[in-house]
C-alpha positions in Angstrom: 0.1 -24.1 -2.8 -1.3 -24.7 0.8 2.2 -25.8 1.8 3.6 -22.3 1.4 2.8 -20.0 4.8 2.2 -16.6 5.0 5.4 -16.3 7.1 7.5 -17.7 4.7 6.3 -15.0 2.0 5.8 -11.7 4.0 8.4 -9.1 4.7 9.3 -8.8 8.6 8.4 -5.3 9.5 11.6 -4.6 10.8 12.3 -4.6 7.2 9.7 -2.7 6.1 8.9 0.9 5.8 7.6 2.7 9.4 7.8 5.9 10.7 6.5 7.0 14.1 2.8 8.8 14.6 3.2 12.2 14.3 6.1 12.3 11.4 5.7 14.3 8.6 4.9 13.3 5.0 8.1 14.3 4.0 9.8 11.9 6.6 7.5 8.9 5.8 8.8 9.3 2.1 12.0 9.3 3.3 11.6 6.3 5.2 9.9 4.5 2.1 13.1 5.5 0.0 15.6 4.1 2.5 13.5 0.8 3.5 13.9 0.2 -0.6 17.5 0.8 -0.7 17.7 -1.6 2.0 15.3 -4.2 0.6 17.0 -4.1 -2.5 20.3 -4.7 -1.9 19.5 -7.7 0.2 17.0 -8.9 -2.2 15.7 -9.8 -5.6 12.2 -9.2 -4.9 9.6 -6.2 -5.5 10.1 -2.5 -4.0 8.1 -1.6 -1.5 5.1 0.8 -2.3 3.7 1.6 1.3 4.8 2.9 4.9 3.4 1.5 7.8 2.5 4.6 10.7 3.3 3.2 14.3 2.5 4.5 17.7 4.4 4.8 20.6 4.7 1.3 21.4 5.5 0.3 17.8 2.0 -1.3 17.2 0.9 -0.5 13.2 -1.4 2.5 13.6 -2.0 3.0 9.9 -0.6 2.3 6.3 0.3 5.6 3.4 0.3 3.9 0.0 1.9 5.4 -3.1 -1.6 6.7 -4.1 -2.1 8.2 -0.6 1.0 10.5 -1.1 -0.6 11.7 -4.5 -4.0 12.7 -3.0 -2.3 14.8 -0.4 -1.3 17.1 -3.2 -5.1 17.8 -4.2 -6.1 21.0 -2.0 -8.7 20.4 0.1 -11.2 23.4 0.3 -15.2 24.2 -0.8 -14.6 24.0 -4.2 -13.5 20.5 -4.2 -17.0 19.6 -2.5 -18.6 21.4 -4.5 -17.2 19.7 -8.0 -18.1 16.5 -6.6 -22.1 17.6 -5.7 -22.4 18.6 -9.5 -22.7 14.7 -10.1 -25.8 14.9 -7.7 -27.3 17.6 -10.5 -26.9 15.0 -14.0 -23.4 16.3 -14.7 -21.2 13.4 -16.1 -17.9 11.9 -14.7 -16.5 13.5 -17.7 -17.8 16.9 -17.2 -16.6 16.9 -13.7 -13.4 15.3 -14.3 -13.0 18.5 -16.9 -13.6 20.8 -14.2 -11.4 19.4 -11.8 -8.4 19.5 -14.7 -9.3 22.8 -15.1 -8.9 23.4 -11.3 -5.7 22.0 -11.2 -4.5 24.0 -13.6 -5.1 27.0 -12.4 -3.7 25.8 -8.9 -0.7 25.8 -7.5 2.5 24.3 -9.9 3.4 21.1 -8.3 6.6 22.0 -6.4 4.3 24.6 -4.5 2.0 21.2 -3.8 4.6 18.7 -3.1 6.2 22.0 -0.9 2.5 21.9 1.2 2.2 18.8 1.4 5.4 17.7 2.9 4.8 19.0 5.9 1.4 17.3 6.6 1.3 14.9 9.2 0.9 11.3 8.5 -2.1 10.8 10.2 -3.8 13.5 7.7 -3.3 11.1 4.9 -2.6 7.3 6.4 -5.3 4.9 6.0 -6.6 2.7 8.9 -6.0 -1.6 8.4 -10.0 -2.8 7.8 -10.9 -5.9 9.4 -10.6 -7.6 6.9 -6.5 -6.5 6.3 -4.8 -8.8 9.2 -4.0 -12.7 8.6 -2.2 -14.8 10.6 1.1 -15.7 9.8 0.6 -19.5 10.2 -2.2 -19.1 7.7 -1.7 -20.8 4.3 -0.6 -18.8 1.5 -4.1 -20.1 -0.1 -6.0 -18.4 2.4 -4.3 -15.4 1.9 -4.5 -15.0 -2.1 -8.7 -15.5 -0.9 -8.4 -12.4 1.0 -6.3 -10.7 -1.1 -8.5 -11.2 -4.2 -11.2 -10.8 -2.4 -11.0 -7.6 -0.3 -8.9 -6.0 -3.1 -5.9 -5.2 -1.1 -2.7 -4.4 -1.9 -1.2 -6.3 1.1 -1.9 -7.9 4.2 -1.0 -6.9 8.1 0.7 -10.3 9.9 0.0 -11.1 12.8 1.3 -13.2 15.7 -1.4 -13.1 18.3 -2.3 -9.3 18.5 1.3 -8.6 17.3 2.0 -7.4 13.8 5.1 -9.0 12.4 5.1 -8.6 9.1 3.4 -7.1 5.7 2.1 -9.8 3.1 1.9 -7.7 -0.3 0.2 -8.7 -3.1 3.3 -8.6 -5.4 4.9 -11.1 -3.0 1.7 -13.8 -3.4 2.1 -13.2 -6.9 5.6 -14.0 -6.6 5.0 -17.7 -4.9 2.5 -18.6 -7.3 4.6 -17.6 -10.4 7.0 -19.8 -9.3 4.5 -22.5 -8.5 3.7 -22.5 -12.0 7.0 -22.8 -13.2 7.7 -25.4 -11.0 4.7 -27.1 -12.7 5.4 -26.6 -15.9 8.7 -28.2 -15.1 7.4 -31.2 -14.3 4.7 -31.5 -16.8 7.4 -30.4 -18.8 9.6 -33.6 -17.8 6.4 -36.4 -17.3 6.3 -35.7 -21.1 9.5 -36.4 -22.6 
């Protein structure tokens, strides 16, 4: 696998999900929605599960994933804090998972939540890249799946120098090695006839 690059497996960023800082929730959404419609008709390969958040010179500020967007429906108030400290008194994960199912139901019905939280702002919600989410995009492929595995992401900022250029997900370093194997398998396949 070391002859594969990251740059030959990442999606560009100008093909990937972005809205500016200071967007709403709603709009990033929207963005994710038309950067699939996009990606899809101009390729085979995985939808896209994440917007990228940019400043004002189009340098990544951020990243929403799918899962981001879900917690932004949870209200955030005192008795959320105080659900959680009721571990810190011998109450178990399933006890206070019961009382926050209980919560929810007697909150809000979700098109009241989704209603609230459209209009947050991205930065509310976005999460900020970790050291450890940038590779470069002359790295190998090998290197990457390391760092993938290892840090447990869901993708990987590119980089050219300081530049972002791209977005290695993790679906599209499971795509090369798939293929890798079949490609193996293939020739094993034909060494033994």
């Amino acid at each position: 696998m070391d002859e594969f690059r990251v740059s030959e497996v990442m999606v560009p960023l100008s093909e990937y999900a972005t809205v500016p800082q200071g967007s709403t929730l709603y709009q990033a959404v929207l963005a994710l929605e038309a950067a699939q419609e996009k990606f899809e008709d101009k390729h085979t390969r995985y939808r896209h599960r994440a917007i990228l958040v940019l400043n004002k010179s189009g340098s990544v500020l951020g990243k929403i994933s799918q899962m981001d967007v879900l917690r932004s429906l949870e209200p955030e108030d005192e008795d959320t804090d105080q659900i959680d400290e009721l571990k810190q008194f011998g109450f178990s994960s399933a006890f206070v998972q019961s009382v926050r199912k209980q919560r929810r139901l007697r909150s809000s019905p979700l098109t009241e939540l989704c209603r609230k939280a459209a209009k947050i702002k991205v930065e509310e919600v976005m999460q900020t890249p970790s050291e450890g989410e940038y590779i470069d995009e002359d790295a190998s492929l090998d290197l990457a799946i390391l760092q993938l595995t290892m840090g447990q992401h869901l993708a990987l900022l590119v980089t050219r120098g300081k530049e972002i250029v791209g977005i290695l997900r993790l679906t599209d370093a499971f795509a090369a090695v798939f293929h890798t194997m079949k490609e193996c398998d293939l020739a094993i396949g034909q060494g033994a006839s």
